[in-house]
ZAMARGU-4260 file (C-alpha; in steps of 0.2 Angstrom, whole numbers, plus 5000, padded with zeros to 4 digits):
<rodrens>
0) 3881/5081/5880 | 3887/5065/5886 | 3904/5060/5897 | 3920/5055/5889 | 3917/5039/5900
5) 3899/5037/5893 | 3909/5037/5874 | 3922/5024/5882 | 3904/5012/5884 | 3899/5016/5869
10) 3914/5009/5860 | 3914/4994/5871 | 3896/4989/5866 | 3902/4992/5847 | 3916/4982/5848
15) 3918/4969/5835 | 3901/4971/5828 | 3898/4975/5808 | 3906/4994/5803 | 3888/5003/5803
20) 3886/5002/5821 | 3899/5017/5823 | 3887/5028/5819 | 3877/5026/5837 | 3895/5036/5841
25) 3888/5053/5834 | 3887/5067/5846 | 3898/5076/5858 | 3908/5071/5874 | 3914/5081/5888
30) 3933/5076/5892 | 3946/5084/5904 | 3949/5103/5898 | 3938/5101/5880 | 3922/5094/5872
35) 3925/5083/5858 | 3911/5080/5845 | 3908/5067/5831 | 3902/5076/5818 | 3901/5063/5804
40) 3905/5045/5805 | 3913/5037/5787 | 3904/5023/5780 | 3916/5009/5779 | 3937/5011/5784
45) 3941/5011/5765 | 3928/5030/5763 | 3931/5046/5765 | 3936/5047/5786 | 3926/5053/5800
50) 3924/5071/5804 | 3929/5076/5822 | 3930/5092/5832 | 3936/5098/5847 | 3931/5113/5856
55) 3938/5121/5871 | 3932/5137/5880 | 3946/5153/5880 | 3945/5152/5899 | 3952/5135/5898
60) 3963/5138/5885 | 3970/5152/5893 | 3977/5163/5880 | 3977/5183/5882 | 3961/5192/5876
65) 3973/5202/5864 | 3976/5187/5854 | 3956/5185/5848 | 3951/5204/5850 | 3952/5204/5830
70) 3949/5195/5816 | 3970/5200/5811 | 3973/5191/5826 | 3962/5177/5827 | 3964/5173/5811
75) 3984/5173/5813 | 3981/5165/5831 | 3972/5150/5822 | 3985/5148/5809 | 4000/5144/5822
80) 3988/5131/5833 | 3983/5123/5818 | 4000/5120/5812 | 4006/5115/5832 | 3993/5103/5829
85) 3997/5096/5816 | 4015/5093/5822 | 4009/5083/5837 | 3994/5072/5825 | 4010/5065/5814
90) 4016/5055/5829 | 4000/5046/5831 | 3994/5045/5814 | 3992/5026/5811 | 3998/5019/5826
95) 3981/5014/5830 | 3979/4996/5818 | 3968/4991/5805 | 3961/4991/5788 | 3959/5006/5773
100) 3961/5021/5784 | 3960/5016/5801 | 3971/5023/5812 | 3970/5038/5800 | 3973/5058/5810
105) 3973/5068/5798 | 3975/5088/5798 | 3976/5103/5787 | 3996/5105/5781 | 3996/5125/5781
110) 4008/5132/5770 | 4019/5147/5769 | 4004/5160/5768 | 3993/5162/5782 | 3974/5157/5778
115) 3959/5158/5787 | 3952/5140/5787 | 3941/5130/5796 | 3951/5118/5804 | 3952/5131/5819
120) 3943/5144/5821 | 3942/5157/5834 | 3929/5164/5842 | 3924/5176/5855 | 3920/5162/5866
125) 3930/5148/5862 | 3944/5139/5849 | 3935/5125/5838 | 3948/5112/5831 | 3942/5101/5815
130) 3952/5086/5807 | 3947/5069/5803 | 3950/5050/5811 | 3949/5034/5802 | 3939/5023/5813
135) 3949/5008/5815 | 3941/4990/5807 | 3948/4974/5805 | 3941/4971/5787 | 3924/4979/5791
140) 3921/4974/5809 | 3923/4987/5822 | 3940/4988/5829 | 3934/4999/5845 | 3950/4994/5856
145) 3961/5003/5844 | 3948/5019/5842 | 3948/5022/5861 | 3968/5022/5860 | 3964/5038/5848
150) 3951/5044/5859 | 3958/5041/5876 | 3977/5040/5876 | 3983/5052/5857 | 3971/5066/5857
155) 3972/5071/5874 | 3992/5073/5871 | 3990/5081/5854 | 3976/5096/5862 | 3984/5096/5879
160) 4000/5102/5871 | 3991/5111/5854 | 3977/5122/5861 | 3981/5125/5879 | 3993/5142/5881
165) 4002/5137/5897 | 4009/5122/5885 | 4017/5134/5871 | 4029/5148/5868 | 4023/5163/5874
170) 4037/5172/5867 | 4036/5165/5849 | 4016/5165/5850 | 4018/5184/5852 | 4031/5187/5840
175) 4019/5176/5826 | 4006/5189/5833 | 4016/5208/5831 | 4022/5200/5814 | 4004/5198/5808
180) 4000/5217/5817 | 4016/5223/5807 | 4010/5216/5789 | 3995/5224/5792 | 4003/5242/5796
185) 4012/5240/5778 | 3994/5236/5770 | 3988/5251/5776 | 4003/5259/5773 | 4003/5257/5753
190) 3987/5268/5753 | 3993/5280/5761 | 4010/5281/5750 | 4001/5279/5733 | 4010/5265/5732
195) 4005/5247/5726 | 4018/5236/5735 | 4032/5234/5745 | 4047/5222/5744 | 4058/5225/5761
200) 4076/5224/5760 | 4086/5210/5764 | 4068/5197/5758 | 4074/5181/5752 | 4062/5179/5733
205) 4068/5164/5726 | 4060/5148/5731 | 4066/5131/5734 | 4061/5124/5717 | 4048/5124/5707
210) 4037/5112/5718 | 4042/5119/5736 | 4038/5137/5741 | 4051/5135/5755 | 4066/5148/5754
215) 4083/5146/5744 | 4097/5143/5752 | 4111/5155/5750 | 4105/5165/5736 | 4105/5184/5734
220) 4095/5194/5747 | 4083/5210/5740 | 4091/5226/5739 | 4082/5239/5734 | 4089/5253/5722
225) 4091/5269/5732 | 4079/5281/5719 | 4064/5269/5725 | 4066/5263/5744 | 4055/5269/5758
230) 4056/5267/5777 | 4042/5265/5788 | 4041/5262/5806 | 4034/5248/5810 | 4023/5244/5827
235) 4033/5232/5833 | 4049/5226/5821 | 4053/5248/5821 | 4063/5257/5807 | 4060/5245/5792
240) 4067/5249/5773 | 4063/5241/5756 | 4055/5247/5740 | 4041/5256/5738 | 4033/5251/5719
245) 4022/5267/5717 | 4003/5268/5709 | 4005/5267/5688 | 4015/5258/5675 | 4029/5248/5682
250) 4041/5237/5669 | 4050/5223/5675 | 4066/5221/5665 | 4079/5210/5665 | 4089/5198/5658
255) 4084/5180/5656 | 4087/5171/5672 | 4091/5188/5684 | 4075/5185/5693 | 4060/5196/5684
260) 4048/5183/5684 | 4056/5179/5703 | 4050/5196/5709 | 4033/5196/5701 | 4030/5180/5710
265) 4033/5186/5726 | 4022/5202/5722 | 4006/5191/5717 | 4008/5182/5734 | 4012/5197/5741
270) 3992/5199/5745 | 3993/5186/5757 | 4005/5186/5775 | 4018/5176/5776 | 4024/5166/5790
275) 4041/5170/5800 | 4058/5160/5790 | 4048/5164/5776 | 4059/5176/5766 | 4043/5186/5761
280) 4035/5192/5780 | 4036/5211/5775 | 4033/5208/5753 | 4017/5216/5754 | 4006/5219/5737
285) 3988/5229/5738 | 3975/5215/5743 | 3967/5217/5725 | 3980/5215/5715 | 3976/5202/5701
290) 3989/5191/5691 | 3983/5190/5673 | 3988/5178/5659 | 3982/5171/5644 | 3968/5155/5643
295) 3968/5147/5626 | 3952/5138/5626 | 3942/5145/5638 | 3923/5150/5644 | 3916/5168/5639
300) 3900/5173/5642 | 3892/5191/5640 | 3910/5201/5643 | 3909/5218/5637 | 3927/5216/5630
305) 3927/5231/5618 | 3940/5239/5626 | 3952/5229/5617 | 3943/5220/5603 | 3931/5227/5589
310) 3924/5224/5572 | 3927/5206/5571 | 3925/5201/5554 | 3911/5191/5557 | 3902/5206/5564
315) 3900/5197/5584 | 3895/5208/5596 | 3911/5213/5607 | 3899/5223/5620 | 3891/5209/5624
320) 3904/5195/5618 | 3903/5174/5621 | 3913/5160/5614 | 3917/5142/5621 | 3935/5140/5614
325) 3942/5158/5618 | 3960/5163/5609 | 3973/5169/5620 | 3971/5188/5617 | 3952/5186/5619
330) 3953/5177/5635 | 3966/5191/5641 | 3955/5204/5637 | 3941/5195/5645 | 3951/5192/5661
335) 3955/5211/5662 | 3938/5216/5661 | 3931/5203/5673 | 3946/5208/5685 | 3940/5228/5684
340) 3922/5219/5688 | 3929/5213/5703 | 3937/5229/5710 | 3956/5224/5705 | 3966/5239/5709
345) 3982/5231/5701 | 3984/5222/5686 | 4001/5209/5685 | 4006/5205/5671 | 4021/5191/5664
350) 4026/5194/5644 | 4031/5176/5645 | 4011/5169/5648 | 4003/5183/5638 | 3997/5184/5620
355) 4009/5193/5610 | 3994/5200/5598 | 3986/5206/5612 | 4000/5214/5621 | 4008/5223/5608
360) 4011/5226/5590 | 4029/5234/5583 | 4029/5246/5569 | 4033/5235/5555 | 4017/5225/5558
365) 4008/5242/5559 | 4015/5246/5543 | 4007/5228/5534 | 3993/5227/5542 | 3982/5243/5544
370) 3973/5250/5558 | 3956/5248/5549 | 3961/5227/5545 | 3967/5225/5567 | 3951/5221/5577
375) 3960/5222/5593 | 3969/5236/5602 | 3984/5230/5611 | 3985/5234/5632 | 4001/5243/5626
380) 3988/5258/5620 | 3976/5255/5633 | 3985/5254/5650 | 3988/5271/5652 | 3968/5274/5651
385) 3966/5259/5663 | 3977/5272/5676 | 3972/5286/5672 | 3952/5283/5669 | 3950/5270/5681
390) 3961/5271/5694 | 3970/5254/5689 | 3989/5251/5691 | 3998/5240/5680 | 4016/5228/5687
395) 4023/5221/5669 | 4037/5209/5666 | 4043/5213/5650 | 4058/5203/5640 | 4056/5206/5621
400) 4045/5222/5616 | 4054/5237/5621 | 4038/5246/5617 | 4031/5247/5633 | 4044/5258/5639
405) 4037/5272/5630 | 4020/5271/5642 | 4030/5267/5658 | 4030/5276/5675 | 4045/5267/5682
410) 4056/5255/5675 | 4065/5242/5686 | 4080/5232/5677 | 4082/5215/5688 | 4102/5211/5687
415) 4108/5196/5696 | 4093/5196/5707 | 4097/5214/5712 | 4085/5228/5706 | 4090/5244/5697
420) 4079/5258/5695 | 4084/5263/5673 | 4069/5275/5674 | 4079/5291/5669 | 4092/5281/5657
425) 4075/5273/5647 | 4066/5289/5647 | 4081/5295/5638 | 4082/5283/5623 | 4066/5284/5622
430) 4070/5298/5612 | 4079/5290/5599 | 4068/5276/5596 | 4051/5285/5594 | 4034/5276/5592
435) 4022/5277/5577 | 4009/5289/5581 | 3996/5278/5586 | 3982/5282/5594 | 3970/5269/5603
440) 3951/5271/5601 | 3941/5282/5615 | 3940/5274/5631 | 3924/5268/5640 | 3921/5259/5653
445) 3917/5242/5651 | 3897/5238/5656 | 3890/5222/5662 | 3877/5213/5654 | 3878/5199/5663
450) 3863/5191/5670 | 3869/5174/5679 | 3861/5156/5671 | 3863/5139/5674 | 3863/5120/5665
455) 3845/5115/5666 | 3842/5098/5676 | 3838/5085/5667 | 3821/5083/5673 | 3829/5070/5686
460) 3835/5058/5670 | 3817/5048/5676 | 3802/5045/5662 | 3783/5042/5665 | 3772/5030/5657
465) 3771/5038/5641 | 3791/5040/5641 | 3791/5062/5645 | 3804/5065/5658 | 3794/5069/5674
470) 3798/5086/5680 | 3809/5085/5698 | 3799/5084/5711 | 3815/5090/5724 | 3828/5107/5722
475) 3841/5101/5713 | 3856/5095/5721 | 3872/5094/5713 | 3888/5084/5718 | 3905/5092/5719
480) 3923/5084/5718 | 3939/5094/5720 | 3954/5090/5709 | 3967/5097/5722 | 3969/5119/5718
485) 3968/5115/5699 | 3950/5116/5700 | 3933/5105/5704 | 3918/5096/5696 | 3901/5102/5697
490) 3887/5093/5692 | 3893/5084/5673 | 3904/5101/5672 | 3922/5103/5675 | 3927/5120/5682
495) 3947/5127/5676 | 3957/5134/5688 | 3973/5131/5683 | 3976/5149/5678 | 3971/5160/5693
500) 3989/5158/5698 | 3984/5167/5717 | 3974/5152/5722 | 3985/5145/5735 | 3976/5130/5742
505) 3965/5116/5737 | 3954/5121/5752 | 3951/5137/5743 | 3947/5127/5729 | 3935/5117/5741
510) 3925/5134/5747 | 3923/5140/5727 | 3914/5126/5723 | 3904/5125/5735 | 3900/5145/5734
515) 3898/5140/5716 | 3885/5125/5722 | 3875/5137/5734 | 3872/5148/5721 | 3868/5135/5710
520) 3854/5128/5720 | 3848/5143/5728 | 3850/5159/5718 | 3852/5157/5701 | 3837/5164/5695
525) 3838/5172/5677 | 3836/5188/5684 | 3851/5192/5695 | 3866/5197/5689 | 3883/5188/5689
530) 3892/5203/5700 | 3874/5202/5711 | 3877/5186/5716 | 3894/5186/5719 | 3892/5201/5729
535) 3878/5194/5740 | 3891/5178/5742 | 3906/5186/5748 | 3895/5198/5757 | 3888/5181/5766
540) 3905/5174/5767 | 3915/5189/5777 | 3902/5192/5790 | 3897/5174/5795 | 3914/5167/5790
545) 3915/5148/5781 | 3901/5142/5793 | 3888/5146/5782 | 3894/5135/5768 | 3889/5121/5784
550) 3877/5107/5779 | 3872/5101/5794 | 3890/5104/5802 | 3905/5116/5798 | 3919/5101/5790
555) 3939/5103/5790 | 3946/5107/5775 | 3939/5125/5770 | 3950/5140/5768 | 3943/5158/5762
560) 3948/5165/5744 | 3946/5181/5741 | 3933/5191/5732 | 3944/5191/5714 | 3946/5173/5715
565) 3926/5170/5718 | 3923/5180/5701 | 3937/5170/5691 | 3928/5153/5696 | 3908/5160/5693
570) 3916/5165/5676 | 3923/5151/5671 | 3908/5138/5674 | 3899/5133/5658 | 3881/5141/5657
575) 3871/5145/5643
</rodrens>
């Protein structure tokens, strides 16, 4: 390790000389309070910039031992310096001069949820920060003068008042704190209640607009119907009351426009915390609840889907079933068994973005087309099985088929935004609207035959004298390029994400793929299955964090997914 005023001669004797020479900078600097290190120096000011981190040591940082005693905490701890940071980097960013990106501090923008990321991390030792400086140029000669004013005179600023406790809020630090400690008590709570979520009264559900997942201004707080709210008392807030949605078949009814799509929004997020001014803090859904939709046109491979879906007239295997160019109703039923693969407790569900074949069919159709002439079973005949023989709730949004109210537990009518429980009142006309007497084939448990295979290298794309392709003489390595939360590239292959609706973040994006790359490269072997892999993965992932994803050094701009996301992207990469 060298002295920040050993850094300072460095940039002196690099002053004005061709871009390159930046990269004698690499290595780590002792400054006043912290230890900054130069992880990666960019190639030119118009590439990706320079990967920086600061670390300072929890006695100089000075924050109580109760705020890193955890992971909760730790993680919820990082959160709130990240975003402090990144308050104090957008007054500096750019001030220092020069071409492409120089003068470039750039810093993760957390959103509403609270993520674990690697832009600070915390350990039992110390708090690492990581963003990323553009190196100043003038063209491409080194602009040094302007790269010590971001070394020397923003930095300091920005981590004095960012990472150093005697600098912030104690009072709103601990309050950010007992809120995370108090989300984490409703978590645990739903287990204990049988229940599967939790919406507290007087949450604010509607969002901004379409594009901001900030709060609406003067719309109609939560008020939960009386037959369905709960109180708990709560660690540090105290008495809190809201509604309890218990373990089963829930409908979400409603009106257009009186907020049922509003309300399963919230729920689906509801398995991440939310930070204070939210709206959503104490909106708490069980952490493997899965939000499931229809994906015309996607990947299959080897899904035993014959839960729903049976003699195909073309005679194709539904125990073992693969397409390309799935329909909507296969790709649903896919998606529900994948989802019971990777543990889902709770299935979410939006009439509006399902197949209407695969959800339900009325008793008109039945009449035309016969039982023996319908390949698939509708999840109408199959979700009460899904509770009953595998443990698995189901939250449905429902605004055209009164069918399902036949098969469900509890029945919530969203008026104006307000929720009614109409449980007793449906249950009654049920009555007088029977269904036909239809009963779905035996259930089974779906069974995996999914061995995990990959795209075979082309042989390095290089030929020898007699014009065979020589056989790689190096693992393969494969390039990956994120296309924001939407999805990534791997390879010559293009990875969907579009539709798994609970991925929040394109950093979370940025750790699938490269999950997806190490396995690639390192385990894919033919013989392991696709729930083997992911397993051993996420297994890798929780107990040494991000920083085994590292190559060389742990980069900025990786946030943790959960385990159901992991499967969703391993399924929807092209293999044969």
């Amino acid at each position: 390790m060298q002295s920040s005023e050993q850094l300072r001669e460095l940039l002196h004797s690099v002053n004005r000389k061709s871009y390159p020479a930046y990269k004698s900078l690499k290595g780590t600097y002792q400054f006043k309070g912290y230890i900054l290190s130069i992880d990666h120096v960019q190639g030119d000011p118009f590439a990706s910039p320079s990967h920086i981190s600061v670390r300072i040591s929890h006695k100089q940082a000075g924050f109580p031992e109760e705020y890193y005693r955890n992971k909760l905490v730790a993680v919820t701890l990082a959160d709130y310096l990240t975003r402090q940071f990144e308050k104090q980097v957008n007054h500096f960013t750019f001030r220092a001069k020069g071409s492409g990106k120089s003068g470039l501090i750039s810093v993760t923008k957390c959103g509403q949820e609270v993520l674990e990321r690697t832009a600070c991390q915390i350990t039992g030792q110390e708090i690492t920060a990581r963003f990323f400086v553009g190196f100043p140029a003038n063209g491409r000669t080194i602009n040094a003068t302007e790269l010590e004013k971001i070394f020397f005179e923003f930095l300091p600023v920005c981590v004095e008042k960012s990472f150093f406790y005697r600098n912030l809020s104690g009072k709103e630090l601990e309050k950010v704190i007992f809120l995370a400690e108090d989300q984490e008590f409703i978590r645990e709570e739903l287990k204990r209640r049988s229940l599967v979520a939790f919406v507290n009264d007087g949450a604010i559900l509607p969002r901004e607009s379409g594009i901001s997942s900030r709060p609406m201004r003067d719309c109609v707080a939560f008020s939960s119907p009386d037959s369905l709210r709960v109180s708990m008392e709560l660690p540090h807030k105290g008495k809190i009351t809201g509604m309890g949605i218990p373990a089963g078949i829930t409908l979400i009814v409603g009106g257009g426009y009186h907020g049922k799509s509003t309300l399963l929004n919230a729920l689906e997020l509801g398995i991440y915390n939310h930070i204070a001014g939210d709206g959503r803090e104490y909106v708490i859904t069980d952490i493997t609840a899965q939000k499931l939709r229809s994906e015309d046109g996607r990947f299959i491979k080897d899904v035993d889907i014959s839960l729903f879906i049976n003699d195909l007239p073309n005679k194709k295997d539904t125990y073992r079933f693969s397409t390309e160019d799935a329909s909507g109703s296969t790709s649903q039923a896919a998606g529900i068994v994948e989802g019971m693969e990777a543990g889902s407790r709770v299935f979410l569900l939006d009439e509006d973005t399902s197949a209407t074949n695969f959800m339900v069919r009325d008793s008109f159709m039945q009449q035309v087309i016969s039982r023996e002439k319908e390949p698939i079973t509708p999840f109408l005949e199959r979700a009460e099985d899904l509770f009953e023989k595998a443990g698995i709730s189901t939250i449905l949004v429902a605004g055209s088929s009164g069918a399902f109210f036949h098969i469900a537990d509890t029945v919530i009518q969203m008026d104006n935004y307000v929720p009614v429980d109409i449980t007793r009142k449906v249950k009654a006309l049920c009555a007088s609207y029977p269904l036909n007497d239809r009963k779905a084939p035996e259930y089974h448990a779906p069974a995996s035959h999914r061995i995990m295979t990959k795209v075979a290298p082309a042989a390095g794309g290089k030929k020898d004298y007699y014009g065979h392709f020589k056989a790689q003489e190096k693992p393969e390595r494969l390039k990956t390029k994120i296309h924001g939360k939407d999805g990534f590239s791997i390879g010559k292959q293009e990875v969907d994400l579009r539709y798994v609706e609970q991925l929040l973040d394109g950093e979370q994006t940025q750790t699938l793929s490269a999950l997806l790359k190490y396995a690639v490269e390192k385990l894919i072997d033919g013989k392991q299955t696709l729930p083997e892999i992911v397993e051993l993965l996420y297994g890798k992932l929780k107990k040494e964090g991000l920083a085994f994803l590292a190559e060389g050094y742990i980069s900025c701009g990786y946030a943790m997914p959960r385990k159901q996301e992991v499967y969703a992207c391993f399924n929807r990469y092209r293999r044969p």
